[in-house]
DSSP file (Angstrom, degrees, kcal/mol; ACC not computed):
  #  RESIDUE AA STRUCTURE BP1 BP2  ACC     N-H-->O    O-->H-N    N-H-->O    O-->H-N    TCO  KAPPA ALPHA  PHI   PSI    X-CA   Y-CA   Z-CA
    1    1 A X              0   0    0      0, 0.0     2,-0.4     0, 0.0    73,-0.2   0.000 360.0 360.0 360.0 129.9   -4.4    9.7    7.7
    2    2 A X        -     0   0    0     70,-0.0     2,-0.1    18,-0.0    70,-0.0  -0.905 360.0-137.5 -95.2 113.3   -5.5    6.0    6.8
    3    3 A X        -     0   0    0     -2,-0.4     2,-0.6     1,-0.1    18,-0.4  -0.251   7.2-151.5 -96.3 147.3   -8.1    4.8    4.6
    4    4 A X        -     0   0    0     15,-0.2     2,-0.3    16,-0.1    15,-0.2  -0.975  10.4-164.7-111.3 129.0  -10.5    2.3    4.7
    5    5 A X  E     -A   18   0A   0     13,-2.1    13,-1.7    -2,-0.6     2,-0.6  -0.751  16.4-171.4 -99.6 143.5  -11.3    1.1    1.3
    6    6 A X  E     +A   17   0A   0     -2,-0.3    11,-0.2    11,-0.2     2,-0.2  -0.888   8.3 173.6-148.3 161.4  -14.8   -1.1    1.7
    7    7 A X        -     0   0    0      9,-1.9     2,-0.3    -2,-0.6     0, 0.0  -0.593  25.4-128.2-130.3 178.3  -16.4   -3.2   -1.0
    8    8 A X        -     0   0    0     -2,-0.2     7,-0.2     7,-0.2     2,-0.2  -0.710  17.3-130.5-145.4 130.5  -19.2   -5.4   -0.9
    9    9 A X     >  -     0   0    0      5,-0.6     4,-3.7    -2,-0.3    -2,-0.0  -0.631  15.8-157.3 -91.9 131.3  -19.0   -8.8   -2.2
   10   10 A X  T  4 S+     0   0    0      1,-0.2    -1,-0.1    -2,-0.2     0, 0.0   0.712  91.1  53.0 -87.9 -21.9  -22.2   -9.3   -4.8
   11   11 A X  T  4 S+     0   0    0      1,-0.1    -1,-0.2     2,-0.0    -2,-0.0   0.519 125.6  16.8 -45.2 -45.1  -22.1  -12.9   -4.4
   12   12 A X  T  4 S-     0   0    0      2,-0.1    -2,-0.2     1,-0.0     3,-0.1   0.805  88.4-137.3-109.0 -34.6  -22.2  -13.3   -0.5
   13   13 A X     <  +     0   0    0     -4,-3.7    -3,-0.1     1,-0.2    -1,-0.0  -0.003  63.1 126.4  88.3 -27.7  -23.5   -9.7    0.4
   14   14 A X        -     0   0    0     -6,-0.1    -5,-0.6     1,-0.1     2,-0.4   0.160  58.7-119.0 -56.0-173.5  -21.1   -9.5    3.2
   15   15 A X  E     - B   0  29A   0     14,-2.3    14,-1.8    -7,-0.2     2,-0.5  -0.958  15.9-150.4-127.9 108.3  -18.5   -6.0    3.3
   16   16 A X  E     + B   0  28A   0     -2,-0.4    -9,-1.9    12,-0.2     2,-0.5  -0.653  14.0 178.6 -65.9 136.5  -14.9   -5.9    3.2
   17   17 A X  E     +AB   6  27A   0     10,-0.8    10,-3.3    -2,-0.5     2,-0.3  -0.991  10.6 159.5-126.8 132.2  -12.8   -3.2    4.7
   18   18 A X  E     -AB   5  26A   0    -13,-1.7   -13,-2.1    -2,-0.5     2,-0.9  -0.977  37.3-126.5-129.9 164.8   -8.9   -3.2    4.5
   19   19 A X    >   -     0   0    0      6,-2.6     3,-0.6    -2,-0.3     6,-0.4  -0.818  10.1-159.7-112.1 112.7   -6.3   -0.5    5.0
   20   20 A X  T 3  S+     0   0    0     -2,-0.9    -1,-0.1     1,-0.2     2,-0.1   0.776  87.3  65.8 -46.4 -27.4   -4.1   -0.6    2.0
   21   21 A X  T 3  S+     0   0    0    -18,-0.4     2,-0.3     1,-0.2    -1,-0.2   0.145 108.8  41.6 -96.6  40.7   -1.2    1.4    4.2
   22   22 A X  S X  S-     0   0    0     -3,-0.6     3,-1.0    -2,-0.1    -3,-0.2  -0.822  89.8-140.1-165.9 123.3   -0.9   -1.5    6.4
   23   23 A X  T 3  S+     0   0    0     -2,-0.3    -3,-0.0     1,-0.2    -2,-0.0  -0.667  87.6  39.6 -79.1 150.8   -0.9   -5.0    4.6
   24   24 A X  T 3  S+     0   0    0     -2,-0.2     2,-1.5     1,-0.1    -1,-0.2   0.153  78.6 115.2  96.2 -26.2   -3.0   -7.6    6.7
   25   25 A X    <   +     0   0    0     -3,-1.0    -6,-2.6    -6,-0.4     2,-0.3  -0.446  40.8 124.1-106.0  65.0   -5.5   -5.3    7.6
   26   26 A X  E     -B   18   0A   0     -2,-1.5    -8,-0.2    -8,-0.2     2,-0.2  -0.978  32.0-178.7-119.0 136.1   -8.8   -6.8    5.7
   27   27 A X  E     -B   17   0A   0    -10,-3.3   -10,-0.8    -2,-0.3     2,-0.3  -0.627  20.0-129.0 -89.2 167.4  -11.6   -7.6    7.1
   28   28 A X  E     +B   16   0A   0     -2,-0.2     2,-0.3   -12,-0.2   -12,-0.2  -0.997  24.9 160.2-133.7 152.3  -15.2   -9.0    6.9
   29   29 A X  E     -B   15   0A   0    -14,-1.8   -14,-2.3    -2,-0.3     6,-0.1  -0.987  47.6-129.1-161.5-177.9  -19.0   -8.0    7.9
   30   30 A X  S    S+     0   0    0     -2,-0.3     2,-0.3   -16,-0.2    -1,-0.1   0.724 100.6  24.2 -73.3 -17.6  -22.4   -8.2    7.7
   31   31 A X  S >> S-     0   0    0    -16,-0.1     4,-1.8     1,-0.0     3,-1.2  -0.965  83.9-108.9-139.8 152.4  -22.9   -4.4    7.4
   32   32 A X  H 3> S+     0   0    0     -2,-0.3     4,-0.7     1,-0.3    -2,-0.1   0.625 118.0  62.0 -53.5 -13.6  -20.5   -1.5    6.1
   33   33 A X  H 3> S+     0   0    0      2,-0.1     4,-1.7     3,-0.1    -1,-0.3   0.925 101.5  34.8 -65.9 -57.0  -20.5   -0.8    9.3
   34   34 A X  H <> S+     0   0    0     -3,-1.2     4,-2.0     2,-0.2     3,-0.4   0.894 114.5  61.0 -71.7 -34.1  -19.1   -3.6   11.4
   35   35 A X  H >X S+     0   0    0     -4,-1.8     3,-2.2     1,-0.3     4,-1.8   0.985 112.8  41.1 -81.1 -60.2  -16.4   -4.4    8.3
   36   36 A X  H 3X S+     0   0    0     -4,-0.7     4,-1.0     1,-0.3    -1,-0.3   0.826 117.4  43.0 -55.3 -17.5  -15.0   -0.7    8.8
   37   37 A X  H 3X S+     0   0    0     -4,-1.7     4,-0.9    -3,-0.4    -1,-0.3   0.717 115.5  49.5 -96.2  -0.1  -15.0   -0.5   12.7
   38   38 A X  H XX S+     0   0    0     -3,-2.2     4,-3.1    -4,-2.0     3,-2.6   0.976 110.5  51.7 -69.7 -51.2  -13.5   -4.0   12.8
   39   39 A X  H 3X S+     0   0    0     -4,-1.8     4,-1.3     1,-0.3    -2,-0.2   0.613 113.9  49.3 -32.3 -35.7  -10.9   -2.5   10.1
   40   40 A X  H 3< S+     0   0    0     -4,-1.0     4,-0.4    -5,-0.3    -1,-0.3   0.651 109.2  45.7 -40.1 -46.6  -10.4    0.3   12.7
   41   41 A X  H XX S+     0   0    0     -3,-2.6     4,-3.6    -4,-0.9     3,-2.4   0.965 114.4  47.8 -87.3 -52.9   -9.9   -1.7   15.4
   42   42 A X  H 3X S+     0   0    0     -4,-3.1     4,-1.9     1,-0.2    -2,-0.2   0.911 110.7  53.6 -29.0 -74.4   -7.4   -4.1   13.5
   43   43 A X  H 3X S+     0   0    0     -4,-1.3     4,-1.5     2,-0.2    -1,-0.2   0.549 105.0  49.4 -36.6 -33.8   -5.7   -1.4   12.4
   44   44 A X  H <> S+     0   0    0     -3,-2.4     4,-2.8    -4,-0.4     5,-0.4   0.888 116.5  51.5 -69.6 -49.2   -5.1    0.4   16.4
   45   45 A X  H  X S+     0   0    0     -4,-3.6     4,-2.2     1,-0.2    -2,-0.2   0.863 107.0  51.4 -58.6 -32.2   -3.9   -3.3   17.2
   46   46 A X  H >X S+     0   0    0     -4,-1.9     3,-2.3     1,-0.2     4,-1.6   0.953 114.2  41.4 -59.6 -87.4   -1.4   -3.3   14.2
   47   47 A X  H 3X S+     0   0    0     -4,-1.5     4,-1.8     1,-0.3    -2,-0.2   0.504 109.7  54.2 -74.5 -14.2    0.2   -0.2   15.0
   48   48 A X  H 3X S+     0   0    0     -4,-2.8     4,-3.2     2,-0.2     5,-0.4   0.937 115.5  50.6 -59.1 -46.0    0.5   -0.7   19.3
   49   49 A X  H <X S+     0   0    0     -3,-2.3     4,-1.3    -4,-2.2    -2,-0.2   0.901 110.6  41.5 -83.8 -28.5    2.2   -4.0   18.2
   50   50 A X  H  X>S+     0   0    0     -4,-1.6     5,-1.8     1,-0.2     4,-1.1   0.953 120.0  45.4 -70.1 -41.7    4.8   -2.4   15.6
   51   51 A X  H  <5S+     0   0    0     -4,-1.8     3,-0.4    -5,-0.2    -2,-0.2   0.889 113.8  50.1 -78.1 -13.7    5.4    0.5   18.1
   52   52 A X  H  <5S+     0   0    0     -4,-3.2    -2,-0.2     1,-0.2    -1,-0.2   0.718 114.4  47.0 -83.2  -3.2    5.6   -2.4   21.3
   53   53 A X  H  <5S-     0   0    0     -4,-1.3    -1,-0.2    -5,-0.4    -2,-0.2   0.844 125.0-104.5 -81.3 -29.2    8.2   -4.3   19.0
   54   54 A X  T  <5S+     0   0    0     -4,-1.1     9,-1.0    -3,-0.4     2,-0.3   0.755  77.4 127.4  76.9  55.9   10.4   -1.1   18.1
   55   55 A X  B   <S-C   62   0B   0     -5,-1.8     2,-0.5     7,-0.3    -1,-0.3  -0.945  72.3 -87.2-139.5 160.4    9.2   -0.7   14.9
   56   56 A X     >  -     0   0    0      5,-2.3     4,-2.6    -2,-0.3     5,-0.2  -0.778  35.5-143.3 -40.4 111.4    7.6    2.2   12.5
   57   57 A X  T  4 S+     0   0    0     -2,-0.5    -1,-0.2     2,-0.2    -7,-0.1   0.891  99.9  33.9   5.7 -64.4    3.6    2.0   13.2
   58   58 A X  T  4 S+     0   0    0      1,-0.2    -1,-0.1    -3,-0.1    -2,-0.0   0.988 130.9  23.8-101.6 -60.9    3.1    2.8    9.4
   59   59 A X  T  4 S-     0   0    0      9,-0.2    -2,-0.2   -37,-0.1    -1,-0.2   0.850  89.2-127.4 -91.5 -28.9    6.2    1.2    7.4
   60   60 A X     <  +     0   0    0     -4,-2.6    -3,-0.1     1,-0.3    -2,-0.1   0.525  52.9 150.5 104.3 -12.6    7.3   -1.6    9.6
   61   61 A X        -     0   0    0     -5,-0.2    -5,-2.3     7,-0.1     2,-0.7  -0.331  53.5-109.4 -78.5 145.5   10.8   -0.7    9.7
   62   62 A X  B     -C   55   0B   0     -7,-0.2     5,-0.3     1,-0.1    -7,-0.3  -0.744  41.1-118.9 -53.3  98.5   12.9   -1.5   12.7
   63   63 A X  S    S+     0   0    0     -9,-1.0    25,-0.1    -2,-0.7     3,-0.1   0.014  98.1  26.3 -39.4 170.3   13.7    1.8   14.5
   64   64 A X  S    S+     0   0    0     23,-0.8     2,-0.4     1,-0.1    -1,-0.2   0.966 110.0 100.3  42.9  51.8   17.3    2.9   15.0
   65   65 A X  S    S-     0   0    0     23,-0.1     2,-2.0     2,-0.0    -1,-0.1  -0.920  99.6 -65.7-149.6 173.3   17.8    0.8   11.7
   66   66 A X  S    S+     0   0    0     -2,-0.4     2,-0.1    -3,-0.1    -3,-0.1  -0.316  82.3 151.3 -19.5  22.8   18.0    2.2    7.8
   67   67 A X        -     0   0    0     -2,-2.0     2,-0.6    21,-0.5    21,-0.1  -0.382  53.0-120.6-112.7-167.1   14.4    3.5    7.8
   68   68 A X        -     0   0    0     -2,-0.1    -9,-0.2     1,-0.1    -7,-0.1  -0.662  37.6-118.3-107.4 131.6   13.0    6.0    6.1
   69   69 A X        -     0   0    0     -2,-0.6     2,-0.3    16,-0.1    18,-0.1  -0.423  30.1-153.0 -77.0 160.8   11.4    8.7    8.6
   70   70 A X        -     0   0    0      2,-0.0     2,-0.4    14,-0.0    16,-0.3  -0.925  22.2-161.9-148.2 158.9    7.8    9.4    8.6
   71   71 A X        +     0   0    0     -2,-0.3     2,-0.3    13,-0.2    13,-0.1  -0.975  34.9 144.7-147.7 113.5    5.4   12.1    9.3
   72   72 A X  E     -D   83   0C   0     11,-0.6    11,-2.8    -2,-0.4     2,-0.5  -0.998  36.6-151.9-158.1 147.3    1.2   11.0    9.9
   73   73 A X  E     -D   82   0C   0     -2,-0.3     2,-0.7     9,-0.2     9,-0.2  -0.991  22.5-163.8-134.3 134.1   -2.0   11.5   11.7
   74   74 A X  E     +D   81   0C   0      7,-3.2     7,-0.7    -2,-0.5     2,-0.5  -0.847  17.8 162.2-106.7 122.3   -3.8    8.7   11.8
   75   75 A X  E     -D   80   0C   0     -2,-0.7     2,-0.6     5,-0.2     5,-0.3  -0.657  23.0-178.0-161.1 129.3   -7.4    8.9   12.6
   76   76 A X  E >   -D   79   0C   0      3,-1.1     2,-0.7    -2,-0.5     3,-0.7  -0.907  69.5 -35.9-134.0 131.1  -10.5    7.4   12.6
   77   77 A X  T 3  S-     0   0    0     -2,-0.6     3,-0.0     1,-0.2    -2,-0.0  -0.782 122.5 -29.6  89.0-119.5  -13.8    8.6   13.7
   78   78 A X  T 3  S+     0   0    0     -2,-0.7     2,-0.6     2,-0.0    -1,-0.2   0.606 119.6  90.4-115.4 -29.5  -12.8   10.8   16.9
   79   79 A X  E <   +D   76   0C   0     -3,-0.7    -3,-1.1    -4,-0.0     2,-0.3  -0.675  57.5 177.3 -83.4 121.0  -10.0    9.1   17.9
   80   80 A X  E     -D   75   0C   0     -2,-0.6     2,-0.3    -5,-0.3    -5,-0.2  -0.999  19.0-159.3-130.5 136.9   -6.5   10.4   16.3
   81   81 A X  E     -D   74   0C   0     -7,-0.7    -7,-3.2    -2,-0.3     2,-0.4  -0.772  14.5-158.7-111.9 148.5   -2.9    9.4   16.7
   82   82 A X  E     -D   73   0C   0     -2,-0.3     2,-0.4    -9,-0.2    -9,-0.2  -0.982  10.6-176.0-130.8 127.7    0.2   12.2   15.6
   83   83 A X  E     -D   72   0C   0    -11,-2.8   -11,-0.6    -2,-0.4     2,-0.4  -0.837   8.9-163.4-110.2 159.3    3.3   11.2   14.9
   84   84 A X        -     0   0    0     -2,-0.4   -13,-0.2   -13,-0.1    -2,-0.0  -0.986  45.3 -62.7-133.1 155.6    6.3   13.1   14.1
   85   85 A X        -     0   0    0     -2,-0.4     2,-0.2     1,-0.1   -14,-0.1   0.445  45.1-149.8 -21.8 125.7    9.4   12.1   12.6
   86   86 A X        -     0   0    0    -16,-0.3     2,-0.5     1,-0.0    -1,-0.1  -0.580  21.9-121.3-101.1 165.3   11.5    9.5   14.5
   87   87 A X              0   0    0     -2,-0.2   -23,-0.8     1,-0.2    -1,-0.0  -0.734 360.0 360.0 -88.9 159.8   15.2    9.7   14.1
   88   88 A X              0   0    0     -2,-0.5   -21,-0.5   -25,-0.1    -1,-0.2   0.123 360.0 360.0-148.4 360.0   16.1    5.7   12.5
C-alpha cells in the first residue's frame, strides 16, 4: 500500500500531496482533493514507467540486477495493483 501524505500550505492555501515511497511524487492543488488524485495519478505514471524501463515499480532497481525483492499492493481508491516477488 502507498500513502499520500497531504498538507496545506497556510501561507498560499493551496494542498500538497506526495508519496514518500516514490521520490518525485509531490504535487499541488486548490482542494485536498485535486492535490491527492493528481498524487494518484503521478504516482500510476511513475510506476508504468519503471515497469516499461525494466525496473522495480517501488524501489527503482534494475531487474535481473542486485535488487532487493519486493512484495506490495498498491492501491488507491478502487483501483489496486499486486505484485509478487520478482526474481533480480
Amino acid at each position: 500500500m502507498l500513502n499520500v501524505d497531504l498538507e496545506e500550505e497556510p501561507e498560499t492555501g493551496r494542498w500538497i500531496a506526495d508519496v514518500p515511497e516514490l521520490p518525485g511524487v509531490l504535487v499541488y492543488g486548490t482542494t485536498a482533493f485535486e492535490a491527492v488524485a493528481k498524487a494518484k495519478l503521478l504516482a500510476i505514471d511513475v510506476i508504468g514507467d519503471r515497469l516499461a524501463n525494466g525496473e522495480d515499480p517501488l524501489t527503482g532497481c534494475e531487474l535481473g540486477q542486485n535488487c532487493p525483492p519486493f512484495e506490495a499492493a498498491v492501491g488507491f481508491g478502487g483501483i489496486e495493483f499486486h505484485h509478487v516477488p520478482l526474481a533480480c
